[in-house]
VOSE-331079 format. One record per residue (C-alpha): z, x, y; residue number from 1; residue in one letter. Coordinates in steps of 0.1 Angstrom, whole numbers, always signed. Layout:
! residues N
<pt pz="Z" px="X" py="Y" i="NUM" aa="A"/>
...
! end
This chain:
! residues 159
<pt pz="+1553" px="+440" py="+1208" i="1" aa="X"/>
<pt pz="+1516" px="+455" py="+1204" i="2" aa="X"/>
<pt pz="+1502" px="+454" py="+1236" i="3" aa="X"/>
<pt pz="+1463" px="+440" py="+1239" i="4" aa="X"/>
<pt pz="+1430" px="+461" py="+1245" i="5" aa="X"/>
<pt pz="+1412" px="+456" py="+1275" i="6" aa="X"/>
<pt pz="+1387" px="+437" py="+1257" i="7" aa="X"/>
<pt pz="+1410" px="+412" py="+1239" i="8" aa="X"/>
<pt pz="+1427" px="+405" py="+1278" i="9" aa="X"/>
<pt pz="+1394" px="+397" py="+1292" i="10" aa="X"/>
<pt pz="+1384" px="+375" py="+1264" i="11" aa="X"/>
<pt pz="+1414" px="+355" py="+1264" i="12" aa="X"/>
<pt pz="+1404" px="+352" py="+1300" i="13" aa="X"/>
<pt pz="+1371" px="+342" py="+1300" i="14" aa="X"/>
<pt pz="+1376" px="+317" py="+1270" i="15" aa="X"/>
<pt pz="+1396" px="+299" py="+1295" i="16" aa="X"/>
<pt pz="+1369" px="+295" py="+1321" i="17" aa="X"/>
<pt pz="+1352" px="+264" py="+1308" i="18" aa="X"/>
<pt pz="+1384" px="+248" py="+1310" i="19" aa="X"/>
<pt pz="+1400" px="+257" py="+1344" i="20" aa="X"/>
<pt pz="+1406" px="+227" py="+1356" i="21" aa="X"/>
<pt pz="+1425" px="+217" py="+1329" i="22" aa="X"/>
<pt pz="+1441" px="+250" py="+1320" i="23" aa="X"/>
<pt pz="+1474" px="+252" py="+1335" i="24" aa="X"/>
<pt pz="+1476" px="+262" py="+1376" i="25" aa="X"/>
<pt pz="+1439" px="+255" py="+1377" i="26" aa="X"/>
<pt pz="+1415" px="+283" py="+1395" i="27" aa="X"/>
<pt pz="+1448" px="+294" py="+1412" i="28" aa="X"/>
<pt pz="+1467" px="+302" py="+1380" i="29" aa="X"/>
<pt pz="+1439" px="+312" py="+1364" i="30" aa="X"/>
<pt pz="+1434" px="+343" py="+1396" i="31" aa="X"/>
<pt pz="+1470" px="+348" py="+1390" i="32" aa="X"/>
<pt pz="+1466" px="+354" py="+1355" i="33" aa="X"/>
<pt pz="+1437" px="+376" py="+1361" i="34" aa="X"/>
<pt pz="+1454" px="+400" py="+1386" i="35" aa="X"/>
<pt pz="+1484" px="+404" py="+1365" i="36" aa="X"/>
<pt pz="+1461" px="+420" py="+1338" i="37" aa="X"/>
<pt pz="+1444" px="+439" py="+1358" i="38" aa="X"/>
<pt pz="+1477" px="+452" py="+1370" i="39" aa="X"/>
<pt pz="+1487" px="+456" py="+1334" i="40" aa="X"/>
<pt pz="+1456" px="+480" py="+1327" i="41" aa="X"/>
<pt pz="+1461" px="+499" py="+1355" i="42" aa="X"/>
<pt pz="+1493" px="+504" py="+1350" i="43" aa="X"/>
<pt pz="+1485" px="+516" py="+1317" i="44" aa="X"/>
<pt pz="+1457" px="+541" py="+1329" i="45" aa="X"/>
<pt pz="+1477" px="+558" py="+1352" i="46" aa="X"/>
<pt pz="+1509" px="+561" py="+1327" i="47" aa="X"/>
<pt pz="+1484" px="+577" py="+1300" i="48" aa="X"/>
<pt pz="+1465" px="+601" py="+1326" i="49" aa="X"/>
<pt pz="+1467" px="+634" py="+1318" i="50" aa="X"/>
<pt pz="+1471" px="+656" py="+1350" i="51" aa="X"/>
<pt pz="+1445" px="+686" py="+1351" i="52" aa="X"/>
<pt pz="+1457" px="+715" py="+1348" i="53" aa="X"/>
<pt pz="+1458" px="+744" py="+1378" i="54" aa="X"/>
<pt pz="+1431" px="+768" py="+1382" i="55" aa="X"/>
<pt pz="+1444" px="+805" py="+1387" i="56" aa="X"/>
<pt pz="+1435" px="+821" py="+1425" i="57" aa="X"/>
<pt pz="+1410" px="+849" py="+1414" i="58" aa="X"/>
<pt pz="+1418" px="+884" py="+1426" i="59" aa="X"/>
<pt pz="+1393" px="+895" py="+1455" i="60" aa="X"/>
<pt pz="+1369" px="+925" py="+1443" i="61" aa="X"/>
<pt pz="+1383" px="+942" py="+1474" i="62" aa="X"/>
<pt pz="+1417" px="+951" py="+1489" i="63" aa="X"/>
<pt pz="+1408" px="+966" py="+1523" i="64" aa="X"/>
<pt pz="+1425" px="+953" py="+1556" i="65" aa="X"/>
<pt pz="+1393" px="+947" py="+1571" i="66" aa="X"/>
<pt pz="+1372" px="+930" py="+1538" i="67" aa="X"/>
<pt pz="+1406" px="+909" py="+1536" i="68" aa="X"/>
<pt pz="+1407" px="+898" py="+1574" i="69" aa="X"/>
<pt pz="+1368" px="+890" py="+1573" i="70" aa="X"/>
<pt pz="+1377" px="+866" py="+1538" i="71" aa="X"/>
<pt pz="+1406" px="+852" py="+1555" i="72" aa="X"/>
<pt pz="+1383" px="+844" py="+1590" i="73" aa="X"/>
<pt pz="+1357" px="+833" py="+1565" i="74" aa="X"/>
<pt pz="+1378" px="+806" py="+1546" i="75" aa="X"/>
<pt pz="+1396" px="+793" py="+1573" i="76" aa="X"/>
<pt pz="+1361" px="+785" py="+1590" i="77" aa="X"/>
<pt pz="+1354" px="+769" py="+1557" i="78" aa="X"/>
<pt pz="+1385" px="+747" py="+1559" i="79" aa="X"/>
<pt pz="+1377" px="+740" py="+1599" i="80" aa="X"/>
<pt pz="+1347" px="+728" py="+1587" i="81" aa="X"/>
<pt pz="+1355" px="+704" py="+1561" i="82" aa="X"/>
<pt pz="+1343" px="+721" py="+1537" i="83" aa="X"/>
<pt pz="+1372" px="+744" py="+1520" i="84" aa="X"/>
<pt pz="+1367" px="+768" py="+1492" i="85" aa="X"/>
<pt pz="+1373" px="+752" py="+1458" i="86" aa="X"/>
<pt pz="+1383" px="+778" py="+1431" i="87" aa="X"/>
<pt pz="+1353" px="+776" py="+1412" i="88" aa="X"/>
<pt pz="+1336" px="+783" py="+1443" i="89" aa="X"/>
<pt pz="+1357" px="+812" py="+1456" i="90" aa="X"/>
<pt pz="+1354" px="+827" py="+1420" i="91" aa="X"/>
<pt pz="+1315" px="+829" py="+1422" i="92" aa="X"/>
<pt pz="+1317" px="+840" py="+1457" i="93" aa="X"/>
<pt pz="+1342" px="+874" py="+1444" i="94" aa="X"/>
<pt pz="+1320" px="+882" py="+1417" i="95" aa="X"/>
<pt pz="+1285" px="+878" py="+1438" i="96" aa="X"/>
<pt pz="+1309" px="+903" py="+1467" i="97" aa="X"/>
<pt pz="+1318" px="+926" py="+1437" i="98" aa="X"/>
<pt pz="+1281" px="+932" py="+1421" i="99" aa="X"/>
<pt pz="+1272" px="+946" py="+1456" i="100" aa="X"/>
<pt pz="+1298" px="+974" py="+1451" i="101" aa="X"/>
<pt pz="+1302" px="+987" py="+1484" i="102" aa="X"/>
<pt pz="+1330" px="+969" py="+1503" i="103" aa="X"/>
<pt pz="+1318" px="+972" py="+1538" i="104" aa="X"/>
<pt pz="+1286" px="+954" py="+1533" i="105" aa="X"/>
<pt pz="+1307" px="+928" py="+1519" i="106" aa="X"/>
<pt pz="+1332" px="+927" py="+1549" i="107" aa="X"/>
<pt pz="+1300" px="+928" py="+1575" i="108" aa="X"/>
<pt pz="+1282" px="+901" py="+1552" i="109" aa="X"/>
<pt pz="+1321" px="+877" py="+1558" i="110" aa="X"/>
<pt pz="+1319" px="+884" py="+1593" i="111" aa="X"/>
<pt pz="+1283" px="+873" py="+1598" i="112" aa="X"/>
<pt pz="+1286" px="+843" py="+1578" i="113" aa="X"/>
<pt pz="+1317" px="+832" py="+1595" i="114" aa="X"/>
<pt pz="+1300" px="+841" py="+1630" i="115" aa="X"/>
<pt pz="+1268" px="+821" py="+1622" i="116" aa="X"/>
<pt pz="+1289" px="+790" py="+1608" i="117" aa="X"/>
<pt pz="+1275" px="+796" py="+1574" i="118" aa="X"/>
<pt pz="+1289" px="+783" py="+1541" i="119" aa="X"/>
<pt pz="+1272" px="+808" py="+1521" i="120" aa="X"/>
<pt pz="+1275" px="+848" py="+1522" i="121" aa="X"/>
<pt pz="+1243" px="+869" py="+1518" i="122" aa="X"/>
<pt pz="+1232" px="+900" py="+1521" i="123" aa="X"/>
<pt pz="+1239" px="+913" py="+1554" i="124" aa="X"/>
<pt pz="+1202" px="+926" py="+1569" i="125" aa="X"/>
<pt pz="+1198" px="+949" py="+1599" i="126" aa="X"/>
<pt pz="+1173" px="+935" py="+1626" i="127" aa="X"/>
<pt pz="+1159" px="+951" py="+1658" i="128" aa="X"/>
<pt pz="+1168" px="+915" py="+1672" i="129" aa="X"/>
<pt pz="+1136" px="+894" py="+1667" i="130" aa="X"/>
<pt pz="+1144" px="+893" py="+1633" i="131" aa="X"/>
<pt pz="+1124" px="+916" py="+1618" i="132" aa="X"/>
<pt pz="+1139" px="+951" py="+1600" i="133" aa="X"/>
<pt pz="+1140" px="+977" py="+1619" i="134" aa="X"/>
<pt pz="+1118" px="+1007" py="+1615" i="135" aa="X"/>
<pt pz="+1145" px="+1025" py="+1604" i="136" aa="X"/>
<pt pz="+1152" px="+1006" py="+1569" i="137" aa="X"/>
<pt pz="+1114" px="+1002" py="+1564" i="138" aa="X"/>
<pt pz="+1112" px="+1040" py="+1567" i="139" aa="X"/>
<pt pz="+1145" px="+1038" py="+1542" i="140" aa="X"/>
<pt pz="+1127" px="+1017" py="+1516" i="141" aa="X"/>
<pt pz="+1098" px="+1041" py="+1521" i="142" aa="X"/>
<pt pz="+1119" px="+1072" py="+1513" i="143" aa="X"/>
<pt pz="+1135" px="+1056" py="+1481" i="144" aa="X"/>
<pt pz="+1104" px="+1043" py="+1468" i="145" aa="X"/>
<pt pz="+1090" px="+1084" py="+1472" i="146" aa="X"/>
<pt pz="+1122" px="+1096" py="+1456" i="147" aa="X"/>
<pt pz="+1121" px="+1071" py="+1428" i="148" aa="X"/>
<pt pz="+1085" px="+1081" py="+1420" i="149" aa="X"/>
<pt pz="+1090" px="+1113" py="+1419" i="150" aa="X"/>
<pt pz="+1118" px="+1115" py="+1403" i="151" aa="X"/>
<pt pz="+1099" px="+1099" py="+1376" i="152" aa="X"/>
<pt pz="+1073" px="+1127" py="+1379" i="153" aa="X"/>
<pt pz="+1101" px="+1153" py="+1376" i="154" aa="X"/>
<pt pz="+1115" px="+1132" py="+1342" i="155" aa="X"/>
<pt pz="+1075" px="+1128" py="+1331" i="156" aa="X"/>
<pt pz="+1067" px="+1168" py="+1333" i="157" aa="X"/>
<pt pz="+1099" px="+1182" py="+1320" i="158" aa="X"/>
<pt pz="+1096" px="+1161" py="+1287" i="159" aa="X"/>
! end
């Protein structure tokens, strides 16, 4: 027996709504009637859904005890906080970690996130505690910004 569309079951059922008081059962057979379709469609839906297929865990960019300690601390405050890592987002997490190439920035950037209840990781940044970088990295940009430039001057004069 061909089963019926969607469509064709709720036509048949709604051609039969002028006439419920004379269809058989009345409003009650006609609910009855209704409810058994709807059980028949999805019924149907769930035998045809497809399940979706598993994502692989991504390898973390690092494999030190300490990065892998600060991930761990750092997902399970996730989870504590409703608000678990899905693959997708672990995945963009590992590959923003790995274009930092330097493992301990990424450990110290898990640990701070996970101390200040964040969901995000960023770029850890040292403070003098109001906030503000310390003298100490301003003097660092400073340096690399004189290196850079003259490092350009070297490349300019020896060509």
């Amino acid at each position: 027996m061909k089963s019926k569309t969607v469509d064709q079951r709720v036509d048949a059922l709604m051609n039969t709504l002028p006439y419920l008081h004379k269809s058989p059962g009345g409003v009650a057979g006609f609910r009855e009637r209704l409810r058994t379709a709807l059980q028949e469609v999805a019924a149907e839906a769930r035998a045809s859904r497809q399940p979706v297929p598993e994502r692989p865990q991504p390898e973390p960019p690092y494999h030190g005890e300490a990065f892998l300690a600060a991930l761990m601390n750092f997902e399970l405050s996730r989870r504590q906080a409703r608000k678990p890592m899905t693959s997708c987002g672990r995945e963009a997490l590992y590959r923003k970690i790995a274009e930092w190439n330097n493992e301990a920035m990424a450990t110290q950037a898990l640990e701070e996130s996970t101390a200040n209840g964040w969901q995000g990781v960023f770029v850890p940044r040292s403070t003098n505690g109001n906030g503000r970088p310390s003298r100490v990295d301003i003097s660092l940009a400073a340096t690399r910004e004189l290196l850079a430039e003259s490092e350009a001057e070297r490349n300019a004069n020896a060509r």
